[in-house]
Each structure stands twice: as structure tokens, then as C-alpha cells.
N, C-alpha and C positions, 0 to 999 in steps of 0.2 A: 453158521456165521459166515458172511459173505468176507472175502480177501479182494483187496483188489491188486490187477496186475496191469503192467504197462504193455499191451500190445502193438509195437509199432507207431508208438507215438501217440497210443487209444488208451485211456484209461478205462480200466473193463472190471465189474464187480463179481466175481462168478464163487460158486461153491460146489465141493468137492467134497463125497461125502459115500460112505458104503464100500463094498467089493461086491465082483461079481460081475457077468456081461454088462458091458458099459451104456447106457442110456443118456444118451443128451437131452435135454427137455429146452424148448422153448417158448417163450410164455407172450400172450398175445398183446392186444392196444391196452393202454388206460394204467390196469391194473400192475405192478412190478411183482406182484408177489402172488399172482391168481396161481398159479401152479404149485404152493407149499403145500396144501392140504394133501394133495398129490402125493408128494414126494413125500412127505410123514405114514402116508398108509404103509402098516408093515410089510405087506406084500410087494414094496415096493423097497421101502429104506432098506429091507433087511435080507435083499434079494440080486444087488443092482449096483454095481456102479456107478452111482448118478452124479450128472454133470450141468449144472444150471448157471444162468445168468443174468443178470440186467442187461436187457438190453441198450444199445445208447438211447439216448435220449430220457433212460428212468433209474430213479435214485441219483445211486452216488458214481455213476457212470458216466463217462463224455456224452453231451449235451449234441444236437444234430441240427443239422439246418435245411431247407426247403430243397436243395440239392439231393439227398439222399436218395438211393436207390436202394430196393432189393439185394441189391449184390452188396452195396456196404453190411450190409448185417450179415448176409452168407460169410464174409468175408471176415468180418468179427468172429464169427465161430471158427472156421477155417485155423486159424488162427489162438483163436483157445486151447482145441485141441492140439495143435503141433506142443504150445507152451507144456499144455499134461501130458507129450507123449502117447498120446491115445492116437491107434494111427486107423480106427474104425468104430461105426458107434451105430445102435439102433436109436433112431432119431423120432421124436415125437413132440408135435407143435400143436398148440391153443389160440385159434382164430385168427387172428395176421400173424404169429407166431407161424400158424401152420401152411402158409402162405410163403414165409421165408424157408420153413419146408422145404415145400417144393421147389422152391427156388432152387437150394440148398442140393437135392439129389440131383438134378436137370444140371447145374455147375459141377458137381463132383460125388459122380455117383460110387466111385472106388469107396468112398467112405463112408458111406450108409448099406449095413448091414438087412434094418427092414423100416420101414414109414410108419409114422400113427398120425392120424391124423385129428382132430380135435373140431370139429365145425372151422375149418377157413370160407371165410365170405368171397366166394367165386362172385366177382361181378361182370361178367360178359358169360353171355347167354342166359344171365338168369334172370327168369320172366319176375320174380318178386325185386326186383334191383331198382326199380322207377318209385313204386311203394316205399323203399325202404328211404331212398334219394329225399323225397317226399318231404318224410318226415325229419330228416339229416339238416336240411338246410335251415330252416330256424334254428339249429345248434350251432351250424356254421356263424350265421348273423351274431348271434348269440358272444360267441366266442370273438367274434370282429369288434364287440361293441365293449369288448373286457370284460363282462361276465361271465369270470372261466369255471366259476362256481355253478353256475346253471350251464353251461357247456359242457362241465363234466358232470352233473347229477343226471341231466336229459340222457345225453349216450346210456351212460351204466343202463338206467331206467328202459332205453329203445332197447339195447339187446340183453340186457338180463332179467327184465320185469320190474314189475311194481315191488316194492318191501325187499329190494335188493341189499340193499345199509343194514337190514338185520340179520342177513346171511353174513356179509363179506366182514361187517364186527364180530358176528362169534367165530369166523374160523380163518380170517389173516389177523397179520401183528396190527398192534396199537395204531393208530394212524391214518390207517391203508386208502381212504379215502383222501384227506390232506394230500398225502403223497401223491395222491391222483391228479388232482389239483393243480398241486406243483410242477407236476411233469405234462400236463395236456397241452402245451404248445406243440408237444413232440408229436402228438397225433393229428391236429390240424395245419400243422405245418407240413414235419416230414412225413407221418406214414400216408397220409391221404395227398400227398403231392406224389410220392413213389406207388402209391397205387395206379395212378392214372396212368403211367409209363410203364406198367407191368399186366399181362395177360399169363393166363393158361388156358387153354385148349384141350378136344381131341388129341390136336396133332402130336401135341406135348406130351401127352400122358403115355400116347405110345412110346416114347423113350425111359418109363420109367419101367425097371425091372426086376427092382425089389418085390416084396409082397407087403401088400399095402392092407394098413384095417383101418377105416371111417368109422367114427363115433359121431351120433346123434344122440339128443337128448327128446324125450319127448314132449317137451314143453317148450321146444325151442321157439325161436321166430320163423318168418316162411324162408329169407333168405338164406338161412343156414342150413334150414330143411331141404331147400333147392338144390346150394351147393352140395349138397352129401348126396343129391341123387345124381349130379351131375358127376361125380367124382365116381361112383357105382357104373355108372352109363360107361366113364370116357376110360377106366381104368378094367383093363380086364381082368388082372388076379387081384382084385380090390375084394374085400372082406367087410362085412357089414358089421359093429356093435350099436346093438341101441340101449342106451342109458336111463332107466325110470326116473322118472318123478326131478328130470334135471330141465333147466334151460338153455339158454345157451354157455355159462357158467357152469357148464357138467361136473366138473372136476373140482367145484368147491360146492354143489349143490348137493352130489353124488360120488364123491371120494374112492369110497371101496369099490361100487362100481367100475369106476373106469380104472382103478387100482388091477381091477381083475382081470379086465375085459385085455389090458394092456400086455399084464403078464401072462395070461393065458396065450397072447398072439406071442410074444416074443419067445415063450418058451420053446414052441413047435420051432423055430428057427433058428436056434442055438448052436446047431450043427448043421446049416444047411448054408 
């Protein structure tokens, strides 16, 4: 059950849930709730101090505007945790989620214990990025002409596949599309305007000093495939999981999986 609290003027929905080495999750574009399934695997709820939230701009969270950057949503976590008193957390993000990630350890890396990383769509350097553009911008029109209905069924559909709706009905809450809906200004507006004013790099990745593990799924698209080898390339103690039978949605397609892959990586680091 989400709480919400007044962070500096932000009203912010988050849940608090478990004991045990503390885990912040956070959850990528579109969907508010992609990461539940996640967080219900026992290996996870019954293992974990887990710490999740709406981001702004979804559900019942402060709303965002084309302004947005990167650092705002760093900055919303930042800021969650001081509220829980949690003064370090192994931190794990889902596709622009895990983008704020990095963002996230590059800003303040005192408080990320180790990275997980979930397909973040690296877009510079990545040779699948004009493809992927390609097919984005009839969504964009799309969504210019108020058809946020087909704006938001196209995306789901580009990076999670065909007969996505009968994944994301059996295994999030009632709605979860609707809510999608609801909330897809927040993607064509702010996260796809703060995309553009944010990079990562080689250069970057050498400042990161945690130990890092990238999940792939094997069904993924090529973008996210690229990204994961680029984050392998540019990350030297970077750790590889690959995910069966998931797309880019791993963690609602393949749960346990990345249930495992997760706590297997965080366990080795408990004490390090």
C-alpha cells in the first residue's frame, strides 16, 4: 500500500515494506507499477528492505513539466531516503528508471552500496538508436494529435512486444494500462525532453565504483541489447545477468529470474 509523503514541497507515493539490507527499486517510463512483480518474489519481499516509488509525473505523485531533468528525480530519491532515515541502499532501476540510476550514483555515490541495473536505453553511441528513433516518432505525432491511447499502446508494444496487455493484466493491479494512459504526458513531455540534456559515457562510467550487474533479457529489442553491451564495454567491474524467455519487461515477464539474479549479486556484497 503506497503512503504518500510531502517531500519539500513534492508530493511523492512511495512504499516501505520488509527488513533486511535495504534495496531501493526504481521503476522505468509508462508503466508505475512494472516493478511489483519484482518486489512480491519471496526472494526478494522476504529478504530486503525494500523501498519503492512513483515516480513524479505517475499515479498519485506530483505531476512534471517539460523542465524536468535527471537530477529532479535523483533528487526525489535523495530525499526519500533522508525522510526513511536510510542513510545507504543498494539501488536497482528498470529502463529510464535505471538511467536515473546512474544518474543517481555519478550525484552521490556515498549512498549506493552496489547498482543493478535493468536494460537502461543508452542512447548515444548506440548503433540501434536511429531504428529505434525511427519507429518513435509516429508515437510522437501520434501523441501531438491527442491520441494518447495509441501513443501509449505503440511504445508498450515497441519495447515490450506484441500480446504485451496480456502479460502486464495477469501480473500488475487492475488498471495498469489506464494508469498508463493517464500518466503518458509525463513521458512525451518530461522524460523524453530530459533525455536529450542527459548523456553517459566511457568517461562516466569510470567514476562508478560500486559493483555493477546488467540484466538482459533474451527477447529483448536491439536497443537495450546494445545498451547492455555498451554498459559491459564502458564498465569494468560490470557483471553480466541474462534473463530467459523475457523482453524488455524482464521483471514482469521473468520475476524469479531477475528475483535471483538480483539477490544472488547483492548477497556477495553484504559485507563489502
Amino acid at each position: 500500500m503506497m503512503e504518500l509523503v510531502n517531500l519539500d514541497g513534492v508530493e511523492i507515493e512511495f512504499d516501505l515494506r520488509g527488513s533486511g539490507e535495504p534495496l531501493m527499486l526504481v521503476h522505468g517510463a509508462i508503466l508505475a507499477d512494472a516493478l511489483l512483480p519484482l518486489i512480491e518474489e519471496p526472494l526478494i519481499a522476504d529478504n530486503y528492505q525494500v523501498i519503492s516509488h512513483h515516480r513524479r509525473g505517475f499515479a498519485g505523485s506530483a505531476r512534471t513539466t517539460g523542465s524536468f531533468t535527471m537530477d529532479h528525480w535523483v533528487s526525489d530519491c535523495l530525499l526519500l531516503l533522508k525522510h526513511l532515515d536510510i542513510p545507504r541502499v543498494h539501488l536497482a532501476g528498470h529502463s529510464y528508471g535505471a538511467l536515473i540510476s546512474l544518474q543517481f550514483v555519478l550525484s552521490a555515490p556515498d549512498k549506493i552500496i552496489s547498482l543493478a541495473l535493468l536494460e537502461p536505453p543508452l542512447v548515444n553511441s548506440n548503433p540501434s538508436v536511429n531504428e529505434f528513433m525511427d519507429k518513435l516518432l509516429p508515437l510522437i505525432k501520434a501523441y501531438e494529435k491527442g491520441d494518447k491511447r495509441k501513443a501509449t499502446d505503440g511504445f508498450l508494444t515497441l519495447v515490450l512486444g506484441e500480446g504485451y496487455r496480456d502479460v502486464i493484466d495477469k501480473v500488475l493491479p487492475p488498471g495498469a494500462f489506464e494508469l498508463a494512459v493517464s500518466d503518458i504526458d509525463n513521458f512525451y513531455q518530461a522524460e523524453l525532453n530530459a533525455l536529450e540534456g542527459w548523456s553517459f559515457d566511457a568517461e562516466k562510467a569510470k567514476k562508478i565504483k560500486q559493483p555493477v550487474l546488467s540484466f538482459v533479457g533474451t527477447e529483448t529489442t536491439p536497443i537495450f541489447y546494445e545498451s547492455h553491451k555498451l554498459i559491459m564495454q564502458w564498465v569494468e567491474q560490470a557483471q553480466e545477468y541474462v534473463v530467459p524467455q523475457a523482453t524488455h519487461g524482464l521483471q514482469m515477464w521473468n520475476p524469479k529470474a531477475v528475483a535471483e539474479g538480483l539477490s544472488n549479486f547483492i548477497s556477495g556484497w553484504i559485507t563489502k
